[in-house]
MARZA-446494 format. One record per residue (C-alpha): residue in three letters; x, y, z. Coordinates in steps of 0.2 Angstrom, whole numbers, padded with zeros to 4 digits, always signed. Layout:
<rs>
ALAXYZ
...
</rs>
This chain:
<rs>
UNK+1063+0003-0629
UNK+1045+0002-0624
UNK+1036-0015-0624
UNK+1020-0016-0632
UNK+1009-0014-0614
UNK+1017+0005-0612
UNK+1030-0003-0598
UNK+1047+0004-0599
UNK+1062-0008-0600
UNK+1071-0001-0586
UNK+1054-0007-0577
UNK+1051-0022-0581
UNK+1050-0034-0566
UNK+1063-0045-0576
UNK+1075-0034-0577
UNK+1072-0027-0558
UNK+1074-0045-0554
UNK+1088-0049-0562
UNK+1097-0031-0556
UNK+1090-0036-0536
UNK+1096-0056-0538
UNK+1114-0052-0545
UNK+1117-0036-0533
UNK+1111-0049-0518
UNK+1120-0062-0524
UNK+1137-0050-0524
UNK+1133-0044-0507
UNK+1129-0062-0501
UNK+1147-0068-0509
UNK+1156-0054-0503
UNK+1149-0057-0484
UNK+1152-0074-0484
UNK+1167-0074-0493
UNK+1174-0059-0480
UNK+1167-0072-0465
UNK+1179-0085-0471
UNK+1193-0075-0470
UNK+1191-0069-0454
UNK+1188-0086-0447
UNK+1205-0092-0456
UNK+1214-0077-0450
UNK+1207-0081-0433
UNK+1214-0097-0434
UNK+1229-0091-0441
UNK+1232-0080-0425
UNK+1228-0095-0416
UNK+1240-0105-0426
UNK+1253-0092-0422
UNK+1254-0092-0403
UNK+1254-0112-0404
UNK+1269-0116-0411
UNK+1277-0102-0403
UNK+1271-0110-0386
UNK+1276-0130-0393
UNK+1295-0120-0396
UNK+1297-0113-0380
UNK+1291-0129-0373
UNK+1303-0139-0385
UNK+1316-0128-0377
UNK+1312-0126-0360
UNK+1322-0138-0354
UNK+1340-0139-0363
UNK+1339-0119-0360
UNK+1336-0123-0342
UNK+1353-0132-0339
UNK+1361-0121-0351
UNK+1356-0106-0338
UNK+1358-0115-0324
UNK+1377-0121-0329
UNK+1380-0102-0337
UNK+1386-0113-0350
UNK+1384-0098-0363
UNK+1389-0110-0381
UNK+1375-0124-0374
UNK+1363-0107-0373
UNK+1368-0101-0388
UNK+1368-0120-0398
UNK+1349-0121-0389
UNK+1344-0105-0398
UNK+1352-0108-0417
UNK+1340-0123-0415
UNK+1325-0111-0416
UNK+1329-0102-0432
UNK+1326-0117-0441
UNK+1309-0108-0440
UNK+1309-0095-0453
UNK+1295-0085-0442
UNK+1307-0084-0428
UNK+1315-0066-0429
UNK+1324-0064-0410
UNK+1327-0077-0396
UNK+1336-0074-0381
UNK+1341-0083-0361
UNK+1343-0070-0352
UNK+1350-0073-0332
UNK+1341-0067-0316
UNK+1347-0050-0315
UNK+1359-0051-0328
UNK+1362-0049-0344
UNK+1356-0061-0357
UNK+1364-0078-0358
UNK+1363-0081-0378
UNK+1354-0074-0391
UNK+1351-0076-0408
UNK+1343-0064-0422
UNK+1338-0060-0441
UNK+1330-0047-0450
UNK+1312-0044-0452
UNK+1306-0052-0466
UNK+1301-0039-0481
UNK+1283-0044-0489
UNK+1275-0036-0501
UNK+1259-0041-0491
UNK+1267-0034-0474
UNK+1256-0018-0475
UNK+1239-0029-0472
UNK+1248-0044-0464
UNK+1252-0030-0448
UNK+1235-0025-0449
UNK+1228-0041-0448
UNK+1242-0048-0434
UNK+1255-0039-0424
UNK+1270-0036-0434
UNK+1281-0043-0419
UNK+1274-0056-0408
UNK+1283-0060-0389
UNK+1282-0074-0380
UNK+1291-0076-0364
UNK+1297-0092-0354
UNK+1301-0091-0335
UNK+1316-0104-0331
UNK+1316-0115-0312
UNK+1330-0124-0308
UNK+1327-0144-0303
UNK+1321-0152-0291
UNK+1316-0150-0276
UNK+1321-0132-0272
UNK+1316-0128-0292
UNK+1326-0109-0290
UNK+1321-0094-0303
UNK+1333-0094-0314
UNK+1329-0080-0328
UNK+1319-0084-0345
UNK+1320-0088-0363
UNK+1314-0074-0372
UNK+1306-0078-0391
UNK+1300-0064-0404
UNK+1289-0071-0419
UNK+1290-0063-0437
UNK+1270-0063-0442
UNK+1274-0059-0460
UNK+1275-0076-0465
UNK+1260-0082-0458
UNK+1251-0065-0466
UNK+1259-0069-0482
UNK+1249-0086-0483
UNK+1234-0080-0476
UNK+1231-0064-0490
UNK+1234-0077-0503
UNK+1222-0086-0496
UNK+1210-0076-0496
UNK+1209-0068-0514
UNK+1207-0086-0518
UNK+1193-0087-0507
UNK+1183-0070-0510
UNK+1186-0072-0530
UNK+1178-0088-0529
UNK+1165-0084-0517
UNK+1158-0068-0529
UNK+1159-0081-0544
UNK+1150-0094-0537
UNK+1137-0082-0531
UNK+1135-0073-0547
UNK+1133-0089-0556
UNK+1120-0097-0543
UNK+1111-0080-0546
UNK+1111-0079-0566
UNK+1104-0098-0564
UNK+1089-0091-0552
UNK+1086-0077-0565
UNK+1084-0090-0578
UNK+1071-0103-0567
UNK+1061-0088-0561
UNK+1059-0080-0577
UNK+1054-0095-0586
UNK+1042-0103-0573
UNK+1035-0084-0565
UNK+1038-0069-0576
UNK+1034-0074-0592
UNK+1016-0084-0586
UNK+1013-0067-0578
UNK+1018-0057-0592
UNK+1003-0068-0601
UNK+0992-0066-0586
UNK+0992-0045-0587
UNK+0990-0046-0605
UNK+0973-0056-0601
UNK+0968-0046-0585
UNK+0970-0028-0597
UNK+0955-0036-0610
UNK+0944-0040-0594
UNK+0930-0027-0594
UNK+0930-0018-0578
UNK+0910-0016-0577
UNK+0908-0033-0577
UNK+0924-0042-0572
UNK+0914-0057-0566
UNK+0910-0062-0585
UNK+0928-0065-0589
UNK+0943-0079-0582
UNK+0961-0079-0581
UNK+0968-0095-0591
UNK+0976-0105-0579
UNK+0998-0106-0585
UNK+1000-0123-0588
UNK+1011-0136-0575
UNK+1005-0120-0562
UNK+0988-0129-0556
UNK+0993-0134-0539
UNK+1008-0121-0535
UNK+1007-0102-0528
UNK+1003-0094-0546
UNK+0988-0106-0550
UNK+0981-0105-0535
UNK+0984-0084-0534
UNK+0977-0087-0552
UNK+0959-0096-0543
UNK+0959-0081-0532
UNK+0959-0067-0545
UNK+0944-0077-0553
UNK+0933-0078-0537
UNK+0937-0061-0534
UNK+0931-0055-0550
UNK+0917-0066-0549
UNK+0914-0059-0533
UNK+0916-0039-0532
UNK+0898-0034-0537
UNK+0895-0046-0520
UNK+0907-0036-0511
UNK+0902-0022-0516
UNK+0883-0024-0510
UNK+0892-0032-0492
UNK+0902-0015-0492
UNK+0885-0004-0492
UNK+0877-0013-0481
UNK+0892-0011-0467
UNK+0892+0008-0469
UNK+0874+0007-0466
UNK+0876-0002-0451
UNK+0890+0010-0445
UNK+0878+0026-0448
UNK+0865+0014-0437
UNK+0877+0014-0422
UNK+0882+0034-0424
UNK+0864+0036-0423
UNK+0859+0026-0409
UNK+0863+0025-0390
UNK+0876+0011-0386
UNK+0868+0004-0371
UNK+0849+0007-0375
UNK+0848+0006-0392
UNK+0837+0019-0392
UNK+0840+0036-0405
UNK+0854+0048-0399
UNK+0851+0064-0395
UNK+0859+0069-0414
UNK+0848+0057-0421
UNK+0832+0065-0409
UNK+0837+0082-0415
UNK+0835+0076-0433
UNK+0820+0067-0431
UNK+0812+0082-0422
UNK+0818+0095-0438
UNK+0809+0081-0448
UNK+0793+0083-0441
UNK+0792+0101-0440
UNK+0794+0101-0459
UNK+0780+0089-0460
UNK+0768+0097-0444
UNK+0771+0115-0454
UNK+0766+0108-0471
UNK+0751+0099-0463
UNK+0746+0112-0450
UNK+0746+0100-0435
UNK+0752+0100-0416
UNK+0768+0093-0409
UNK+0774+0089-0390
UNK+0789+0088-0385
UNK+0791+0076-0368
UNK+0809+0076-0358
UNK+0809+0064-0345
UNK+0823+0065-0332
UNK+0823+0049-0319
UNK+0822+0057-0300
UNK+0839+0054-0290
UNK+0848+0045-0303
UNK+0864+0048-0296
UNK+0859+0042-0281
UNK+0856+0027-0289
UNK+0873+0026-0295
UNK+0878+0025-0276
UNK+0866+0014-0269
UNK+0871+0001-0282
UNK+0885-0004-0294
UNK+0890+0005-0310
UNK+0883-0011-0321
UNK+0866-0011-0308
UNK+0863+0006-0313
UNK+0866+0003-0333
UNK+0855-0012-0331
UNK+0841-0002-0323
UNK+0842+0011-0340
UNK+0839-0004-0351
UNK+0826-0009-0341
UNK+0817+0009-0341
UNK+0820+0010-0360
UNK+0812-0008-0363
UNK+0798-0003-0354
UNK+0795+0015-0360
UNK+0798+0008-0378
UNK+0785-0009-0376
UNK+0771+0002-0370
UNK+0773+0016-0383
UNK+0776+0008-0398
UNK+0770+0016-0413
UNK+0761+0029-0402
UNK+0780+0040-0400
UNK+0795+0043-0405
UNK+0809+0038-0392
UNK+0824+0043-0390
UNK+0838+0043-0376
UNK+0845+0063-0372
UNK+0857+0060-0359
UNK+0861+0049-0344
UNK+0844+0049-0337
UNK+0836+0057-0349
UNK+0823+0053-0363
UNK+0814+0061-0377
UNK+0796+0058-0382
UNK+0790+0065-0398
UNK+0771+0067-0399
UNK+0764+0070-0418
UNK+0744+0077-0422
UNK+0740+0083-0405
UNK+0724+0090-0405
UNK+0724+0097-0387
UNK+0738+0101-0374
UNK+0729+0090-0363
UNK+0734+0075-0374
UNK+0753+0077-0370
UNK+0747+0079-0349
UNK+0740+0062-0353
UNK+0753+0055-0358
UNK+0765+0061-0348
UNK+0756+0055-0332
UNK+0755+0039-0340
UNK+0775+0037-0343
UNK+0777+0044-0324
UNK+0765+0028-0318
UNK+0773+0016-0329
UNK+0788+0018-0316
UNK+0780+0016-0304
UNK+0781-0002-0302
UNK+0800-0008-0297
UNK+0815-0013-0307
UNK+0821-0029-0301
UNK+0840-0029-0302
UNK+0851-0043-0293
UNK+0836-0049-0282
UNK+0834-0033-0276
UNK+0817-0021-0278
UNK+0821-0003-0285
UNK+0808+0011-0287
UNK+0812+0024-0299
UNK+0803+0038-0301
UNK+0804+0052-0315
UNK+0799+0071-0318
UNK+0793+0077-0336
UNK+0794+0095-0346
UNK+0784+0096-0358
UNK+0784+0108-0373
UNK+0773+0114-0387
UNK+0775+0116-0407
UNK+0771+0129-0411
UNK+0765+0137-0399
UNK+0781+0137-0385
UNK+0795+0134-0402
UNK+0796+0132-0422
UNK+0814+0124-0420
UNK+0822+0112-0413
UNK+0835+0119-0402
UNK+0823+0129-0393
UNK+0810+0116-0392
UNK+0823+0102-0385
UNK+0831+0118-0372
UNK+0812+0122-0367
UNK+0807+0105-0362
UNK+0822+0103-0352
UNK+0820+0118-0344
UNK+0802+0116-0339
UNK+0807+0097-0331
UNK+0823+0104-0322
UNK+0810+0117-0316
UNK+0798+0103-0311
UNK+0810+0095-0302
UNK+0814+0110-0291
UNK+0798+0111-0286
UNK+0793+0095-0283
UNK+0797+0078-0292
UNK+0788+0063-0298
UNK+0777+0076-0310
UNK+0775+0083-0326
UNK+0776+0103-0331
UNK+0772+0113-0345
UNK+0783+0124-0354
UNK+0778+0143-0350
UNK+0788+0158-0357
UNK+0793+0162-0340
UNK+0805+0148-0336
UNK+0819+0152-0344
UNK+0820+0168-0338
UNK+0815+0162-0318
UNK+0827+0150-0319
UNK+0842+0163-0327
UNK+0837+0174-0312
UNK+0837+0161-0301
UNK+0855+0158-0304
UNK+0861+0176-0303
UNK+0851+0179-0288
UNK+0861+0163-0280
UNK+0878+0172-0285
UNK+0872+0187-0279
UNK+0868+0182-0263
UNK+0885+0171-0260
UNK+0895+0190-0261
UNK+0878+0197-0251
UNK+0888+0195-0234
UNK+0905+0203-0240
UNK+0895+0218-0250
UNK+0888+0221-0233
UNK+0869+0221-0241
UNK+0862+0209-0226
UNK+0855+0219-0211
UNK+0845+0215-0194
UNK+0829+0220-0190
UNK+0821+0217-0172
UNK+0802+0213-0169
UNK+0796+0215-0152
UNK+0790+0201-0142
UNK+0775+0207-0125
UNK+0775+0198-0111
UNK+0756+0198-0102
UNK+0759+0193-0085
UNK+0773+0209-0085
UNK+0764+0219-0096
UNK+0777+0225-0106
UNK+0790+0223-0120
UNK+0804+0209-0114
UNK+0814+0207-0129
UNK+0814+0204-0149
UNK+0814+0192-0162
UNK+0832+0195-0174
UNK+0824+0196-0192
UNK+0838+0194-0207
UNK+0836+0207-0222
UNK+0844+0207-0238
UNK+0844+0224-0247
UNK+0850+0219-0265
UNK+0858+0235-0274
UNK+0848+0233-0290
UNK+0830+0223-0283
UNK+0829+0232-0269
UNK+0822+0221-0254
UNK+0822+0204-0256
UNK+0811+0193-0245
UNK+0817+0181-0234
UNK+0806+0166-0241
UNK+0816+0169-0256
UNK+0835+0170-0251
UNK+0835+0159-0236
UNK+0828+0142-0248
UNK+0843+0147-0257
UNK+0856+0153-0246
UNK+0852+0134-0236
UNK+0854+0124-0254
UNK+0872+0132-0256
UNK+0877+0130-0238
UNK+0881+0150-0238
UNK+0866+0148-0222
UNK+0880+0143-0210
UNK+0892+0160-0213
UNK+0876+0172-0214
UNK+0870+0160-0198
UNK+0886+0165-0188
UNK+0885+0183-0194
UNK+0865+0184-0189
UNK+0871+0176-0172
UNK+0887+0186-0169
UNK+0877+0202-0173
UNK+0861+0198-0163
UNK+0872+0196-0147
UNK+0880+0212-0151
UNK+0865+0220-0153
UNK+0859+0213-0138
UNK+0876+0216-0128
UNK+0875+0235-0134
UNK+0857+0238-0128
UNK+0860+0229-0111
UNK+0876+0241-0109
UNK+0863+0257-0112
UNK+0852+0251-0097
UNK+0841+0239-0106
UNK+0846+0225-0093
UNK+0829+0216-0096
UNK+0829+0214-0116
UNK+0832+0196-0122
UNK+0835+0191-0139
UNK+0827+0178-0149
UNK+0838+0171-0167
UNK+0833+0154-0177
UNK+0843+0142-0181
UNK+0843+0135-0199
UNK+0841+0115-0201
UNK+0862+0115-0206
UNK+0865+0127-0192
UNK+0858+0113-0182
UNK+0868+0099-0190
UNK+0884+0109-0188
UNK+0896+0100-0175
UNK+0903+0119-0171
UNK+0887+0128-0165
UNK+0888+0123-0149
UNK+0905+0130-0148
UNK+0901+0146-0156
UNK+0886+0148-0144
UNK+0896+0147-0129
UNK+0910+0159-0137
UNK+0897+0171-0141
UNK+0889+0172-0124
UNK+0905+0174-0116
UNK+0912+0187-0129
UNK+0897+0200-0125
UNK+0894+0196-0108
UNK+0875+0189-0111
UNK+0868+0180-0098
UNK+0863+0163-0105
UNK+0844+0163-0103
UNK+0846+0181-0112
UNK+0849+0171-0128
UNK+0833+0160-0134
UNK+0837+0151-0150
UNK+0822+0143-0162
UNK+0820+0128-0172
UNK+0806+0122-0182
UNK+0800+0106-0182
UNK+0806+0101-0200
UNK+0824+0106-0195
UNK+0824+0094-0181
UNK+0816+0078-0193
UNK+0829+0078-0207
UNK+0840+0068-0193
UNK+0832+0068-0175
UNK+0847+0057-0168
UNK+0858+0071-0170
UNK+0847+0085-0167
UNK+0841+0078-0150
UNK+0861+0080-0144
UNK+0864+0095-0154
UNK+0849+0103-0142
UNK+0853+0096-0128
UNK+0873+0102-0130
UNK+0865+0118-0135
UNK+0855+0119-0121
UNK+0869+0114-0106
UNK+0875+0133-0110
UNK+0861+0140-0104
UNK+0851+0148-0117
UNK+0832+0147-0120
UNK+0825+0135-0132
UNK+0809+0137-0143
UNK+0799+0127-0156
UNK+0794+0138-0170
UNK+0779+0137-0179
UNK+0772+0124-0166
UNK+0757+0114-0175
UNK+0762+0114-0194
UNK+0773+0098-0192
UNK+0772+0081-0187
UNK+0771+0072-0171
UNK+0774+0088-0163
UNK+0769+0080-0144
UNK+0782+0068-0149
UNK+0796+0081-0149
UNK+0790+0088-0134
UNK+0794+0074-0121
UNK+0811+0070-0132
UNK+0819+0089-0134
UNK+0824+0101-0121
UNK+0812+0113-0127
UNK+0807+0129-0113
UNK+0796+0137-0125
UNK+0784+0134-0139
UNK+0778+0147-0152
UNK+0760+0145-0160
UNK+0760+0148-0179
UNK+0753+0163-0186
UNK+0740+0154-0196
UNK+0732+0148-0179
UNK+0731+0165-0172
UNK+0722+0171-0188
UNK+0705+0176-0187
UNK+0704+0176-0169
UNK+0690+0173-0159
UNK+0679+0172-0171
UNK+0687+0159-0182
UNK+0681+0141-0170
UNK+0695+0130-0177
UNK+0708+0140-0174
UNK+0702+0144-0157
UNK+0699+0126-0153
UNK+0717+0123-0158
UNK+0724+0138-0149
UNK+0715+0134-0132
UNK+0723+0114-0136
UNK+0741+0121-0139
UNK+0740+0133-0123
UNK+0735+0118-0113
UNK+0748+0109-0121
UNK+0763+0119-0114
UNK+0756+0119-0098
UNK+0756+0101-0096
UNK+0772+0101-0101
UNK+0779+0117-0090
UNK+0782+0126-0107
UNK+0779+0145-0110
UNK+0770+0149-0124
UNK+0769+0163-0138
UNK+0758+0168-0152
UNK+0765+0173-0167
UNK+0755+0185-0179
UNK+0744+0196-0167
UNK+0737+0208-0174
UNK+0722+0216-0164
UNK+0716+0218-0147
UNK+0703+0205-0149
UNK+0716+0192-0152
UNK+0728+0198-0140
UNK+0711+0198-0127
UNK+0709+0179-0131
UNK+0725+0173-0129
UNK+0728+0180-0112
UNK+0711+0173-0106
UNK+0717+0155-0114
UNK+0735+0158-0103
UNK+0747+0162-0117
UNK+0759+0170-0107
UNK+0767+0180-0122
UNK+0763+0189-0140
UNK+0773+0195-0156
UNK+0765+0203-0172
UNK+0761+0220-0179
UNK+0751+0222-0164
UNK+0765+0224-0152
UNK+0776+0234-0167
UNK+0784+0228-0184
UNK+0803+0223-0188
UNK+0811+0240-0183
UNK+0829+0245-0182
UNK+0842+0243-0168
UNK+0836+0263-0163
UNK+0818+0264-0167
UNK+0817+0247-0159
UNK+0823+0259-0142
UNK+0813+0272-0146
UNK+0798+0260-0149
UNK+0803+0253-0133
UNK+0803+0269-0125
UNK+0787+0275-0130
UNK+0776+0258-0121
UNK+0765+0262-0105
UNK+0775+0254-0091
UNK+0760+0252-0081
UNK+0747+0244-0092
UNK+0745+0228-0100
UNK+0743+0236-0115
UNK+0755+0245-0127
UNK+0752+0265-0127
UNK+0759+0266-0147
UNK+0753+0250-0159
UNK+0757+0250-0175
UNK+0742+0248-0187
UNK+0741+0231-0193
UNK+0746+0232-0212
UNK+0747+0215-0223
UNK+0763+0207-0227
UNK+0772+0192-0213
UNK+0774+0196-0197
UNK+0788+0183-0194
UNK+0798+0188-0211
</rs>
């Protein structure tokens, strides 16, 4: 039978309750009633093993004399005086290490109950009696032995208990009927009337309608849940206005950067697709401007995580007061930052503006009473001109700053069509060149060095050559920038070395005594707490006399730490080898490294030796560095000679020595002999020169 509201009997909450309260009430009897019985056959048990402990003790001592006399009708008169208890079965005296005394029996008593009453106590129960004679020896005499019927005691407990659980599930049933009856009267019915009101209310505008209050339920749980179902009907188009606002505020925090604030780089890439649409429909110009902050992770080491989150707040505040509505900024990565510039007329506006953001970091951020300067590099791409979408535009402008910022940072760069691909092959030629040394593409070539005083050729300069399978020829001004940045310099370092004192241990073993061999030493060679070791190894392993060997430096190799360069050349030079400055006159406070290193030997730059006699700086400067090493005992060479007029003017300033296209290019281990071979020995002059032809002398 349906009710009127479509709600099945079987499912009204009544009928549920009253099914639920009658089911827990039985369960409730049933437990409670089943506790009681097993507290009163507890007790029973109890019961039973005291009063057959009071019997034995009742007995203990008439049984005593009894044993002690052998008076076997005073043992048995003892015992008939214990089946006066109806739950006594056996009971016996028996003698120490004899036979029993006395005993008494009768039949185990037949119960119908006996099945559950054995379950519940041991059928038989014995208890056991040891008998002393008196005082004062008290001697063992044997023991009086008693066996207790349980039946009985089981027999009354059963009844007990039907009484008990019968009574228990009544009483419950009863207390739940009169539940059923309170709660429907004071709760199910006033709900029945409640749902019959709440089904008229009009869903679009619940507000307009109340629910009656149930009379006598003002103050109690169903008025006041009565009170809440109003204000919440009166409430939801409230709600429901809160509610849209929240998920507004939630797509807010997905768009934006946690810590700055600033848009995300999702919500950049949107913004830029925005204005593409609108710069395309318009016809109008658009820069894109990544700034990346210079050394950011160095930052991150100088100061505390929090320090260095502090300082990006800090950078955003400032980049977002100054451009206000001028850009749109947005926050791409860690140290990264997007500015959008709209109706550009010229590229030059972007340049403008990106030198302005690079100056407004100029001034430090002042983080836990500490001064930090923070510089920043900027890429800058062009719509339409370098992209027409957003991917590429966003990959173009990082490009074009990661590019500035390999060339030199604090600056701004323009996207060109070029970058992408310099920068691909820039990485391949790095890979390349890590598996250059085991593809055996790296060779030595040797340009001779003249001596004037002598006359002739005394040795060469080793020159690294990398022969790349597909490019051909790579120069060195390319691979060794890269091979140092990897750290691959210090294995193709040791292989230059290793094969430069070969080639030099193979010449002197064909009769070239004289030769002497001239290799540079890289910055992180330098540095390297093995070269010393290696140096010495070397000269021993090919028989070289020590000043055979002359090693160059350049000045910038010896500024990046002069503390440890200045031991590094003076271990170096305890083995005995000759020590050159290379490019003399290019660096800094070069007469400075002159009094503090172990130099023997200082080699004037090519670009000094240009232009020779003519040029008056550079001879001015020449004549100084000549007069230079000779107040500080040092040799000198010229690099990059090229013609007999320079080589005229340097021997007539004093410059003991000469190396350039002049005296022969970079040749092979053979022609380098053959070339060798072919010189005057008597004149001061070279019988063969090569002609000069452009390119670097000392490459």
């Amino acid at each position: 039978m349906d009710t009127d509201k479509g709600i099945h009997f079987k499912e009204h909450l009544s009928v549920k309750l009253l099914k639920a309260v009658l089911f827990g009430a039985c369960v409730l009897g049933i437990g409670l009633s089943l506790v009681q019985i097993f507290l009163d056959a507890h007790q029973s048990s109890q019961a039973i093993d005291r009063k057959a402990t009071e019997m034995l003790a009742m007995i203990n001592e008439p049984a005593s004399r009894a044993v002690y006399r052998q008076d076997v009708g005073m043992g048995q008169e003892v015992l008939n005086g214990l089946m006066a208890m109806e739950s006594v079965q056996v009971a016996a005296i028996r003698l120490d290490g004899a036979p029993e005394l006395a005993m008494v029996e009768r039949p185990v008593f037949a119960s119908r109950y006996r099945l559950l009453s054995d379950y519940i106590f041991d059928p038989i129960r014995i208890y056991r009696q040891e008998l002393y004679g008196q005082a004062p020896d008290k001697k063992y005499l044997g023991e009086l032995i008693l066996s207790i019927d349980t039946a009985h005691e089981g027999k009354a407990l059963i009844q007990r208990s039907v009484v008990v659980f019968f009574a228990g599930i009544t009483r419950a049933v009863a207390m739940a009927l009169l539940l059923y009856l309170i709660y429907s009267a004071l709760l199910t019915k006033p709900l029945q009337r409640l749902i019959r009101h709440l089904s008229s209310i009009n869903p679009q505008e619940p507000g307009q309608q109340q629910l009656p209050m149930p009379k006598g339920n003002e103050n109690n749980e169903l008025g006041l849940w009565v009170k809440t179902a109003n204000r919440l009907l009166a409430s939801i188009d409230h709600h429901h206005k809160l509610r849209q606002k929240a998920e507004a505020r939630i797509m807010r925090l997905s768009q934006y950067d946690y810590l700055t604030r600033l848009p995300n780089r999702r919500t950049i890439q949107n913004q830029i697709n925005k204005l593409i649409k609108q710069a395309t429909r318009k016809n109008e110009n658009m820069a894109l401007l990544c700034l990346g902050l210079d050394d950011f992770k160095s930052l991150n080491a100088q100061v505390n995580f929090n320090a260095a989150e502090h300082v990006l707040v800090k950078i955003s505040d400032r980049l977002r007061n100054y451009l206000g509505n001028r850009a749109f900024l947005g926050r791409l990565g860690e140290d990264q930052f997007a500015i959008i510039l709209t109706q550009i007329d010229q590229p030059y506006e972007a340049a403008e503006m990106a030198q302005t953001l690079i100056k407004q970091l100029d001034q430090p951020f002042e983080i836990n009473d500490e001064q930090l300067t923070i510089s920043a590099t900027v890429g800058v791409t062009l719509f339409p001109d370098d992209g027409e979408n957003v991917d590429t535009l966003l990959q173009q402008a990082e490009f074009a700053m990661i590019m500035a910022k390999s060339r030199s940072r604090n600056r701004y760069q323009f996207y060109v069509a070029t970058i992408d691909t310099e920068i691909r092959q820039h990485k391949k030629l790095e890979m390349d060149l890590h598996k250059a040394l085991s593809h055996n593409e790296l060779s030595l070539v040797f340009q001779p060095q003249f001596n004037y005083q002598q006359g002739k050729l005394i040795g060469a300069e080793a020159l690294l050559r990398w022969h790349h399978p597909q490019k051909g020829l790579i120069s060195p001004d390319t691979f060794i920038p890269m091979a140092e940045h990897s750290l691959d310099i210090i294995p193709i370092g040791d292989w230059v070395l290793e094969n430069a004192c070969q080639q030099l241990h193979q010449w002197h073993l064909e009769g070239h005594r004289d030769l002497r061999m001239a290799v540079n030493l890289s910055a992180i060679q330098l540095q390297d707490q093995g070269i010393v070791e290696r140096i010495a190894t070397l000269l021993g392993k090919y028989q070289i006399p020590p000043g055979a060997l002359e090693l160059e430096v350049t000045e910038t190799s010896i500024i990046e730490d002069i503390d440890t360069s200045k031991i590094q050349l003076e271990n170096i030079k305890n083995t005995g080898v000759t020590l050159a400055l290379d490019d003399f006159g290019t660096g800094y406070s070069s007469l400075g490294y002159l009094k503090q290193f172990p130099f023997d030997k200082i080699k004037i730059d090519k670009s000094f030796v240009e232009g020779l006699p003519d040029n008056k700086g550079n001879v001015g400067i020449v004549e100084a560095i000549v007069q230079i090493g000779k107040s500080f005992g040092l040799k000198v060479l010229a690099e990059g000679v090229e013609t007999i007029e320079q080589e005229t003017f340097l021997t007539s300033t004093g410059c003991q020595e000469g190396q350039g296209y002049y005296y022969g290019k970079p040749l092979s281990p053979n022609d380098f002999i053959a070339h060798l071979a072919s010189q005057a020995p008597t004149t001061g002059k070279p019988s063969h020169l090569d002609s000069p032809n452009s390119g670097d002398n000392n490459v």
